[in-house]
Chimera marker file (.cmm) of the C-alpha trace (Angstrom):
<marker_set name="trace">
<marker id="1" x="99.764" y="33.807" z="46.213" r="1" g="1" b="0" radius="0.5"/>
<marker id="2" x="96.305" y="34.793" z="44.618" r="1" g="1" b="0" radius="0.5"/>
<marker id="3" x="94.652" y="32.375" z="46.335" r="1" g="1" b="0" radius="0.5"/>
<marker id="4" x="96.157" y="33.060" z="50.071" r="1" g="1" b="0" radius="0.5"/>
<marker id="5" x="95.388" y="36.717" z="49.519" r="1" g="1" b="0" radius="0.5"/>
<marker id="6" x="91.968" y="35.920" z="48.559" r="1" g="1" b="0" radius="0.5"/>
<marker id="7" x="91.956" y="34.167" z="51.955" r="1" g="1" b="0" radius="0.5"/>
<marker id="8" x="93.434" y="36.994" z="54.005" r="1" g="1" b="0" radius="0.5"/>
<marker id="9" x="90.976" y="39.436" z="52.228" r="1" g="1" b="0" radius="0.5"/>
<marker id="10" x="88.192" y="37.057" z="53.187" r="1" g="1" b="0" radius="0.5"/>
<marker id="11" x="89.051" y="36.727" z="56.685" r="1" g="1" b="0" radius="0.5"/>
<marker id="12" x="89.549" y="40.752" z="57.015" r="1" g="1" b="0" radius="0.5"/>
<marker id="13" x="85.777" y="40.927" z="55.487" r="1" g="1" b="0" radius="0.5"/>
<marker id="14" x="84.601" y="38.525" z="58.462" r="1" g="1" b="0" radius="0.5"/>
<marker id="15" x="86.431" y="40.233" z="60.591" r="1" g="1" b="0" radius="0.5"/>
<marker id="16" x="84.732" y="43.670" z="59.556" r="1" g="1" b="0" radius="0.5"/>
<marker id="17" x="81.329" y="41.796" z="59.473" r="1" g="1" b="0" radius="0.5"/>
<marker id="18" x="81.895" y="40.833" z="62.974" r="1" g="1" b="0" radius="0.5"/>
<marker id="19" x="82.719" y="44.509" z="64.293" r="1" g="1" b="0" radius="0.5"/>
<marker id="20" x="79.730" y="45.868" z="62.624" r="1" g="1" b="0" radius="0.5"/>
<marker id="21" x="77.566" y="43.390" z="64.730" r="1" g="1" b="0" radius="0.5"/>
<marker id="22" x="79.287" y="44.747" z="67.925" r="1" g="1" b="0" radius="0.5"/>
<marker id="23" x="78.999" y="48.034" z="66.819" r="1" g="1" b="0" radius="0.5"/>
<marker id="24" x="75.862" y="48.241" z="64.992" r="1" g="1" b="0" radius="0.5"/>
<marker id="25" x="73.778" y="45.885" z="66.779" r="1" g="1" b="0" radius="0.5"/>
<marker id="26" x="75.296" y="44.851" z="70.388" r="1" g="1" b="0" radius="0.5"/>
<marker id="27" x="76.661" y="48.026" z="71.269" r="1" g="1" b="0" radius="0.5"/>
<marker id="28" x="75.207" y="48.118" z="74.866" r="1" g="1" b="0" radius="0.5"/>
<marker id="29" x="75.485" y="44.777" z="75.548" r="1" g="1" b="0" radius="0.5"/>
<marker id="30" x="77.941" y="43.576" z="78.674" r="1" g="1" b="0" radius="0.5"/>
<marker id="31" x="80.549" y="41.794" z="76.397" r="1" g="1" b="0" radius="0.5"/>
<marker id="32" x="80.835" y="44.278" z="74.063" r="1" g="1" b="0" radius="0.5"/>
<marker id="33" x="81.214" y="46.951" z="76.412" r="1" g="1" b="0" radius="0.5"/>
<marker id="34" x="83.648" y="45.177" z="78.108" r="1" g="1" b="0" radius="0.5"/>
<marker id="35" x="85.819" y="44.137" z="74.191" r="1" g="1" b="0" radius="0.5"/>
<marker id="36" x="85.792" y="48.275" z="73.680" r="1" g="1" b="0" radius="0.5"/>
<marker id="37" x="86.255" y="49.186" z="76.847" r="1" g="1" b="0" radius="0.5"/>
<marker id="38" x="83.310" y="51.325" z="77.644" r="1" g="1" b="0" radius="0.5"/>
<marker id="39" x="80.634" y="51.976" z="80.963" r="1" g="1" b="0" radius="0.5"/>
<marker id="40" x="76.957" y="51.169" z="80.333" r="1" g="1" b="0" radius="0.5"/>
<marker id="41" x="76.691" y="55.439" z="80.106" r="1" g="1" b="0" radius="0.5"/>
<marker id="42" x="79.444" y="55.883" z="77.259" r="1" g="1" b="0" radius="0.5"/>
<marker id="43" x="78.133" y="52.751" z="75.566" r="1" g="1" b="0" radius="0.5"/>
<marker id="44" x="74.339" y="54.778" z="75.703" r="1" g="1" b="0" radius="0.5"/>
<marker id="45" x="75.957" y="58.217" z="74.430" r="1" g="1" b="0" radius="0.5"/>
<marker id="46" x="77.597" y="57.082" z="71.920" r="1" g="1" b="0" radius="0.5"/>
<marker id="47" x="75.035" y="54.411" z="70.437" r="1" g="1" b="0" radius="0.5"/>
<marker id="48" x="74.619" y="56.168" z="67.185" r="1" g="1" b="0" radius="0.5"/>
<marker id="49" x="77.986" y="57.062" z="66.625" r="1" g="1" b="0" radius="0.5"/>
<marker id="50" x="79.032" y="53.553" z="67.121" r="1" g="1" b="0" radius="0.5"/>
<marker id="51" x="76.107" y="52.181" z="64.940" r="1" g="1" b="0" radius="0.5"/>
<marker id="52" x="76.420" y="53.949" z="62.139" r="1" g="1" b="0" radius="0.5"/>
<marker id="53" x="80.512" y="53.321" z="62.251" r="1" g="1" b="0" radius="0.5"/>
<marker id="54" x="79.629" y="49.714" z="62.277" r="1" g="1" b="0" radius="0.5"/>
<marker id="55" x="78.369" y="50.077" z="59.271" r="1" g="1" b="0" radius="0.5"/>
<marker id="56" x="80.928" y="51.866" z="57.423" r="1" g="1" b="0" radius="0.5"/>
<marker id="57" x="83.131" y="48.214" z="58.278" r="1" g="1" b="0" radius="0.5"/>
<marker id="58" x="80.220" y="46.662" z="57.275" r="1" g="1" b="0" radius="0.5"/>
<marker id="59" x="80.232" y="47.792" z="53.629" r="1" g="1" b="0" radius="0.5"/>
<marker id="60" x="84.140" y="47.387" z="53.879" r="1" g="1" b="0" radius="0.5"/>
<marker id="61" x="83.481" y="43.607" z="54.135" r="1" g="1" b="0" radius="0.5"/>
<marker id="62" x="80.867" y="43.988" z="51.350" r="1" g="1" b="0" radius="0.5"/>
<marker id="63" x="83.254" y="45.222" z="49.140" r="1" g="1" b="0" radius="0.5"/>
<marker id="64" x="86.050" y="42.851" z="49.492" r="1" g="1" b="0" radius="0.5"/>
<marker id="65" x="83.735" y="40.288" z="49.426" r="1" g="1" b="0" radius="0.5"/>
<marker id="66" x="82.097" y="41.778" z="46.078" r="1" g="1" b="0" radius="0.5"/>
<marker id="67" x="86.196" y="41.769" z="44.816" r="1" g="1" b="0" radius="0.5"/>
<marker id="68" x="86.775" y="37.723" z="45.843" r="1" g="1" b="0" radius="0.5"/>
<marker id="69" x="83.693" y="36.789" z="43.989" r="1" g="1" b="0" radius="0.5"/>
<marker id="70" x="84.597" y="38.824" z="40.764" r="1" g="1" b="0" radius="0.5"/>
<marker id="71" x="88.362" y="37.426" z="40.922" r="1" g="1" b="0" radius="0.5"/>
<marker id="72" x="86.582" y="34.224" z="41.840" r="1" g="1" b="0" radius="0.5"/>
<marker id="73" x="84.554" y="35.004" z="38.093" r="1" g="1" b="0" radius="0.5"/>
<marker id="74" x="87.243" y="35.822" z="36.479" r="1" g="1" b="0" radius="0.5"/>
<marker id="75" x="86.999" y="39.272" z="36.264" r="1" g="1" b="0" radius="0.5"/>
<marker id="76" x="90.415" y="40.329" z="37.975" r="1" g="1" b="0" radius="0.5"/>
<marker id="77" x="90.583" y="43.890" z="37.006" r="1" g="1" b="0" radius="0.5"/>
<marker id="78" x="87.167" y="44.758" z="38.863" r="1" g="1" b="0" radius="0.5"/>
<marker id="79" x="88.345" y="41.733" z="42.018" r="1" g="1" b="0" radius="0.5"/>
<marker id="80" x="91.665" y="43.060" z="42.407" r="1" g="1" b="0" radius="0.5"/>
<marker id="81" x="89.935" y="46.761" z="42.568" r="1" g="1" b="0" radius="0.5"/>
<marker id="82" x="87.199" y="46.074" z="44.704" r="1" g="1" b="0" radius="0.5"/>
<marker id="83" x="89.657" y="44.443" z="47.036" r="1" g="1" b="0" radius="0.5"/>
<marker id="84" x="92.608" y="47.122" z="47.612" r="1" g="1" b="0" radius="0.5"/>
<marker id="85" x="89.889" y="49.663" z="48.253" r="1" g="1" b="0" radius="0.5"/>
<marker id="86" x="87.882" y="46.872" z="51.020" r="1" g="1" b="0" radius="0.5"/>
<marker id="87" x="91.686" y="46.053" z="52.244" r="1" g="1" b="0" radius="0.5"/>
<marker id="88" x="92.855" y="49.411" z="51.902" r="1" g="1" b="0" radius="0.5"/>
<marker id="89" x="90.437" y="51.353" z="53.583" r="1" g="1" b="0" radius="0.5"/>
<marker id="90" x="90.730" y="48.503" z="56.363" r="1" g="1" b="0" radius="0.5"/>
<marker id="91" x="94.770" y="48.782" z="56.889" r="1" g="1" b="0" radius="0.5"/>
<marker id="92" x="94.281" y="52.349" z="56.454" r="1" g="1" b="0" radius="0.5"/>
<marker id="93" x="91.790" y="52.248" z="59.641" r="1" g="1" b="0" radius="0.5"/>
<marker id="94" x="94.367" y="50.485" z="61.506" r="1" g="1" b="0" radius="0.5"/>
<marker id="95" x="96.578" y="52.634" z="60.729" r="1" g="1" b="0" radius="0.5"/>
<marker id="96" x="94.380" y="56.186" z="61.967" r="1" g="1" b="0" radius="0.5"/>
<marker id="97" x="93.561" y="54.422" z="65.038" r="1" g="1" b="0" radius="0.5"/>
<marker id="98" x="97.380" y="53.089" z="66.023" r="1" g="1" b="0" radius="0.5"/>
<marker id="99" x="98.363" y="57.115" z="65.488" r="1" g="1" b="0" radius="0.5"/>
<marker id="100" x="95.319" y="58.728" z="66.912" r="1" g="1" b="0" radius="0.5"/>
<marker id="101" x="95.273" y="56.405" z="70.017" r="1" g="1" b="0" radius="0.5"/>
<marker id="102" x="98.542" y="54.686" z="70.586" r="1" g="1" b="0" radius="0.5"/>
<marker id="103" x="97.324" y="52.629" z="73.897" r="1" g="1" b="0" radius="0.5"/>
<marker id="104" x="95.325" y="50.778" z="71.523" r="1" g="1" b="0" radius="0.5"/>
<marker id="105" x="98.019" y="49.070" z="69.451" r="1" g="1" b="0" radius="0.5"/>
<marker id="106" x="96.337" y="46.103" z="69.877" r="1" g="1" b="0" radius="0.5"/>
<marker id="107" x="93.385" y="46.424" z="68.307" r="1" g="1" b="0" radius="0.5"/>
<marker id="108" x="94.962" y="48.861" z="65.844" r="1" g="1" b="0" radius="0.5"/>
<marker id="109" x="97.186" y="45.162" z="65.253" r="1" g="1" b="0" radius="0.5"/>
<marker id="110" x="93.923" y="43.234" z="65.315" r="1" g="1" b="0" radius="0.5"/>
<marker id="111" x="91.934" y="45.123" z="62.964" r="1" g="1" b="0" radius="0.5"/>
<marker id="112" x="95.179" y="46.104" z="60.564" r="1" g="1" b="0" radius="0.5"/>
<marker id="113" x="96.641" y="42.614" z="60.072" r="1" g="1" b="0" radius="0.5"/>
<marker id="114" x="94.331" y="40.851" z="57.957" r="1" g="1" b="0" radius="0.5"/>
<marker id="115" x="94.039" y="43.257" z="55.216" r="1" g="1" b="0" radius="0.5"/>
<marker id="116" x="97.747" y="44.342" z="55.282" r="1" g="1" b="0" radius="0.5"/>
<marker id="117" x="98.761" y="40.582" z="54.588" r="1" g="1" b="0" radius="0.5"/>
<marker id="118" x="96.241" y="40.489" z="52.218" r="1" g="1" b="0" radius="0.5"/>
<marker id="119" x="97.287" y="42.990" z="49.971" r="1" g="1" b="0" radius="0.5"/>
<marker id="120" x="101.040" y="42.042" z="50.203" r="1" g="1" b="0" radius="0.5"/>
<marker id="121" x="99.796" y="38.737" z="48.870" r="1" g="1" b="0" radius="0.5"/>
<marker id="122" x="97.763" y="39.871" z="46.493" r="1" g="1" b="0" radius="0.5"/>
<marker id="123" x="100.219" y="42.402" z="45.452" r="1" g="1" b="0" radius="0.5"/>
<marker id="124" x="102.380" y="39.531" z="44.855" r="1" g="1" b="0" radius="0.5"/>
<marker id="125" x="99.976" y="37.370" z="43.420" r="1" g="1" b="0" radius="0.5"/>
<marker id="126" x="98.864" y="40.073" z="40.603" r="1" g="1" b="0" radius="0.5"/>
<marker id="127" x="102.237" y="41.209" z="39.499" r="1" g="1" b="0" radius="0.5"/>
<marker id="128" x="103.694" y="38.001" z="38.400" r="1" g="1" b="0" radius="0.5"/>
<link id1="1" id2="2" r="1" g="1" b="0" radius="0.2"/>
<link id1="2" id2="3" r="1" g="1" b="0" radius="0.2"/>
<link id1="3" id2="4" r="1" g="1" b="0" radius="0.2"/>
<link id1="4" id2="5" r="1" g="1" b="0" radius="0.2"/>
<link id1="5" id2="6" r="1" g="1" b="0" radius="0.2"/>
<link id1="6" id2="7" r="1" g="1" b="0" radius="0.2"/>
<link id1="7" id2="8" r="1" g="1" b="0" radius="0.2"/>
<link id1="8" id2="9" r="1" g="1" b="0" radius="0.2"/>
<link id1="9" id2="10" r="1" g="1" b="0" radius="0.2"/>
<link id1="10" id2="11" r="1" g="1" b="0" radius="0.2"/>
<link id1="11" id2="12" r="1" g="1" b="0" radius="0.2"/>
<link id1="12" id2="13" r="1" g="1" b="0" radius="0.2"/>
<link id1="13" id2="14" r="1" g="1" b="0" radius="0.2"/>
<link id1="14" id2="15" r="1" g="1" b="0" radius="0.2"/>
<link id1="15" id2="16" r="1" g="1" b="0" radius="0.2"/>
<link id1="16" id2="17" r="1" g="1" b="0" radius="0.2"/>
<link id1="17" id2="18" r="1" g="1" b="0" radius="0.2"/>
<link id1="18" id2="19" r="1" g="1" b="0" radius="0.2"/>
<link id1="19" id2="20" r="1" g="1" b="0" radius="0.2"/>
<link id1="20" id2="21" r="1" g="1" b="0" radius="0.2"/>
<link id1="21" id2="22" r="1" g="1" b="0" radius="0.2"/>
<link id1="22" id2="23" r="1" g="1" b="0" radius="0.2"/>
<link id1="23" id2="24" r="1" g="1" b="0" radius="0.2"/>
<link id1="24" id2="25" r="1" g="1" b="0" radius="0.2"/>
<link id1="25" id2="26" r="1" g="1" b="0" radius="0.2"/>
<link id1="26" id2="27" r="1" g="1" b="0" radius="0.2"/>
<link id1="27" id2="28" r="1" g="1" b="0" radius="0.2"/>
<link id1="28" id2="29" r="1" g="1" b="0" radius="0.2"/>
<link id1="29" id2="30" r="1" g="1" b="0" radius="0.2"/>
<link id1="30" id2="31" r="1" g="1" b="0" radius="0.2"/>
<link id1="31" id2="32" r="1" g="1" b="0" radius="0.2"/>
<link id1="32" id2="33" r="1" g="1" b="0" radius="0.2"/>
<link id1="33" id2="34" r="1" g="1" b="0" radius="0.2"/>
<link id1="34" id2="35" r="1" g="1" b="0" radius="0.2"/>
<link id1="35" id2="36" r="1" g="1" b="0" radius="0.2"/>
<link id1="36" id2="37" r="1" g="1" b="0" radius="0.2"/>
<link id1="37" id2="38" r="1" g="1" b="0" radius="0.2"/>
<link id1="38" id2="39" r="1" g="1" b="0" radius="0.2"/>
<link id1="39" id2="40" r="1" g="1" b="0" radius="0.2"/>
<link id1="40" id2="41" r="1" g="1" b="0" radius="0.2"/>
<link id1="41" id2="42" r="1" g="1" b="0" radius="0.2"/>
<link id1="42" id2="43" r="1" g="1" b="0" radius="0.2"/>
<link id1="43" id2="44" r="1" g="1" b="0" radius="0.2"/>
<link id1="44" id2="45" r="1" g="1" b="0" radius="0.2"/>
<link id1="45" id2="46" r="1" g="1" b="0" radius="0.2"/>
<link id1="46" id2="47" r="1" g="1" b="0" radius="0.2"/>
<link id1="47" id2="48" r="1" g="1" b="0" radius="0.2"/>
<link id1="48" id2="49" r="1" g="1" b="0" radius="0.2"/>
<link id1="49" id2="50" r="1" g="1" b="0" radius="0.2"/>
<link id1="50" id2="51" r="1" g="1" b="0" radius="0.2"/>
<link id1="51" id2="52" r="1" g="1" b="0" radius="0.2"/>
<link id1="52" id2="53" r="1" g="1" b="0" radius="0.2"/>
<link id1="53" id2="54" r="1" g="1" b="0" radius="0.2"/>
<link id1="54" id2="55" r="1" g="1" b="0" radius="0.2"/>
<link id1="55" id2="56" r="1" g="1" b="0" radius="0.2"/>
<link id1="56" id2="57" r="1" g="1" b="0" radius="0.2"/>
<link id1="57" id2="58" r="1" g="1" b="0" radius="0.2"/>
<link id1="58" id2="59" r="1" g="1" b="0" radius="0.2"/>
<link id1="59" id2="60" r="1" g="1" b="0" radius="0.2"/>
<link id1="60" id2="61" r="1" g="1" b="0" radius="0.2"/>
<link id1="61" id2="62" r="1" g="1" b="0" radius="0.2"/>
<link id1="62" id2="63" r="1" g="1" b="0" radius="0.2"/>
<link id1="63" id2="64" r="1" g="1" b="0" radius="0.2"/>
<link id1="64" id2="65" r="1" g="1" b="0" radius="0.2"/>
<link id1="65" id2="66" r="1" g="1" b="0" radius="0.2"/>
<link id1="66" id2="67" r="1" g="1" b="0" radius="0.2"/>
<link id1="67" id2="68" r="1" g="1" b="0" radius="0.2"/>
<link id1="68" id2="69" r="1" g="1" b="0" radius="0.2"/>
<link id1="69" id2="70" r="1" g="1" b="0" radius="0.2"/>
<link id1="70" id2="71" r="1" g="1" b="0" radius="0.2"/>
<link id1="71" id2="72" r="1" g="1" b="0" radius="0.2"/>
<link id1="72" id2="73" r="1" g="1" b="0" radius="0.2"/>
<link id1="73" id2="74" r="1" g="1" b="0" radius="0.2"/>
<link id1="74" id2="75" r="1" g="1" b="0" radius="0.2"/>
<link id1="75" id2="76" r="1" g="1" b="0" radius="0.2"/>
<link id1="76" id2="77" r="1" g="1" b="0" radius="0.2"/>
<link id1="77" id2="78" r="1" g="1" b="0" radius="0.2"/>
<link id1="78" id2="79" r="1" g="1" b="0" radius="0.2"/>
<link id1="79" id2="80" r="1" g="1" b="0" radius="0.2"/>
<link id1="80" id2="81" r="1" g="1" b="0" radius="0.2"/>
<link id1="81" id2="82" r="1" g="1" b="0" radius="0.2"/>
<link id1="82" id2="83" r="1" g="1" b="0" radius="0.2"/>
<link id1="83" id2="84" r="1" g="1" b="0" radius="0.2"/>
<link id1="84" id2="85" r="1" g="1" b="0" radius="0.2"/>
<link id1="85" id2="86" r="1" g="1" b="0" radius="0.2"/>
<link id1="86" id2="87" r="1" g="1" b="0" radius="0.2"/>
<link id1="87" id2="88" r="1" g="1" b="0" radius="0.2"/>
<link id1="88" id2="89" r="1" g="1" b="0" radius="0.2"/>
<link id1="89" id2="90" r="1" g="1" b="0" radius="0.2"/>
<link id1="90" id2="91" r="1" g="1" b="0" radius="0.2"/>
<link id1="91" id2="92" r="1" g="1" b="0" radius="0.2"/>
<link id1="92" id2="93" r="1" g="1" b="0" radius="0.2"/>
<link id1="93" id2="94" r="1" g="1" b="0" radius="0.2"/>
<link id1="94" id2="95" r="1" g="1" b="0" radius="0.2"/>
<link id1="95" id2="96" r="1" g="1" b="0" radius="0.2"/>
<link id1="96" id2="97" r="1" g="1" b="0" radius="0.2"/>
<link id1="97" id2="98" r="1" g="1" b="0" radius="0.2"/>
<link id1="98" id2="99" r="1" g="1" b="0" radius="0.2"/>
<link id1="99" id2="100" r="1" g="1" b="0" radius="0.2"/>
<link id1="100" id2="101" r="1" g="1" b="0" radius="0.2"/>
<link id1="101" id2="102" r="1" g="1" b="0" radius="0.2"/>
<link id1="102" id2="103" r="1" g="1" b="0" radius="0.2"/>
<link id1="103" id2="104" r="1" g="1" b="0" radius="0.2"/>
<link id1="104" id2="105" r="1" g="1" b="0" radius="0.2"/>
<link id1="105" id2="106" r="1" g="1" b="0" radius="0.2"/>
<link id1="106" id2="107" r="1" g="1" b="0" radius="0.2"/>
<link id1="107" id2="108" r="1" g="1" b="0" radius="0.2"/>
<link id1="108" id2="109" r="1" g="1" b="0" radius="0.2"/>
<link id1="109" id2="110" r="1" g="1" b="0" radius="0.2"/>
<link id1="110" id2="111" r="1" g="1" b="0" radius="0.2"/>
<link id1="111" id2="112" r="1" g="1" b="0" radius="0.2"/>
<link id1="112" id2="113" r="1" g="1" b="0" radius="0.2"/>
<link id1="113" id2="114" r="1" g="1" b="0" radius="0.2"/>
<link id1="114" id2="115" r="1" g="1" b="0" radius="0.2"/>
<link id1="115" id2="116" r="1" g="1" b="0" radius="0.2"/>
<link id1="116" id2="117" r="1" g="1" b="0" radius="0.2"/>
<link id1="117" id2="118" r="1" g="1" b="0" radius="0.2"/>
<link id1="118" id2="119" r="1" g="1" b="0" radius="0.2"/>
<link id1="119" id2="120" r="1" g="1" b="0" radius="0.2"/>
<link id1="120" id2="121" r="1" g="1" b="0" radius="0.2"/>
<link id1="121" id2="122" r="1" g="1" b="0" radius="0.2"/>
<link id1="122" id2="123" r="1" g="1" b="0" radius="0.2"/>
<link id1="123" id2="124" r="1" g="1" b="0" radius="0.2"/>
<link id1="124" id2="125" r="1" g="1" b="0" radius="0.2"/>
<link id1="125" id2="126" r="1" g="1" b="0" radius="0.2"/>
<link id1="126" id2="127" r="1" g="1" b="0" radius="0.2"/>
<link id1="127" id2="128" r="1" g="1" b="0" radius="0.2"/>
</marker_set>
């Protein structure tokens, strides 16, 4: 169970590394624009907003990655920590954004899914 959590956690930190390059660094760009949704205007107002949100994920998937290396080293106290707080603050995101903006289930799904398997598993994984 350890292991496929590990896996979950690492796909939710490539995930989160991937919306940090939309956000952070291809905010205006056609494709992104057209992933979130936005006009070429709301993409240019809200270019800082969105950059410096992208890397808030960013750091997410820093953390959980920081977590899989030190379970990796053997240092499960510190991984398993690291983790639930990369996971958790992930799932928790999901979460805000399902409630605050229902129509976007989807990404709310997207975005939540990954780190809310991975912390089942790894609850699993731990406890035993």
């Amino acid at each position: 169970m350890i292991t496929a959590g590990l896996v979950f956690a690492g796909l939710a930190a490539l995930l989160h590394v991937y919306i940090f390059v939309m956000e952070s660094l291809t905010w205006t760009s056609p494709r992104t624009r057209a992933t979130f949704g936005t006009t070429a205007e709301e993409a240019e107002t809200t270019k800082l907003l969105a950059f410096n949100q992208g890397f808030y994920n960013l750091f997410l998937a820093v953390l959980t990655g920081l977590g899989i290396a030190s379970i990796v080293l053997r240092h499960n106290a510190v991984g398993a920590t690291l983790i639930f707080a990369g996971v958790g603050s992930m799932a928790a995101a999901a979460v805000v954004l399902l409630l605050s903006a229902p129509e976007k289930a989807r990404a709310a799904a997207t975005q939540g899914a990954f780190p809310a398997i991975a912390i089942v598993l790894l609850l699993l994984g731990l406890t035993r």
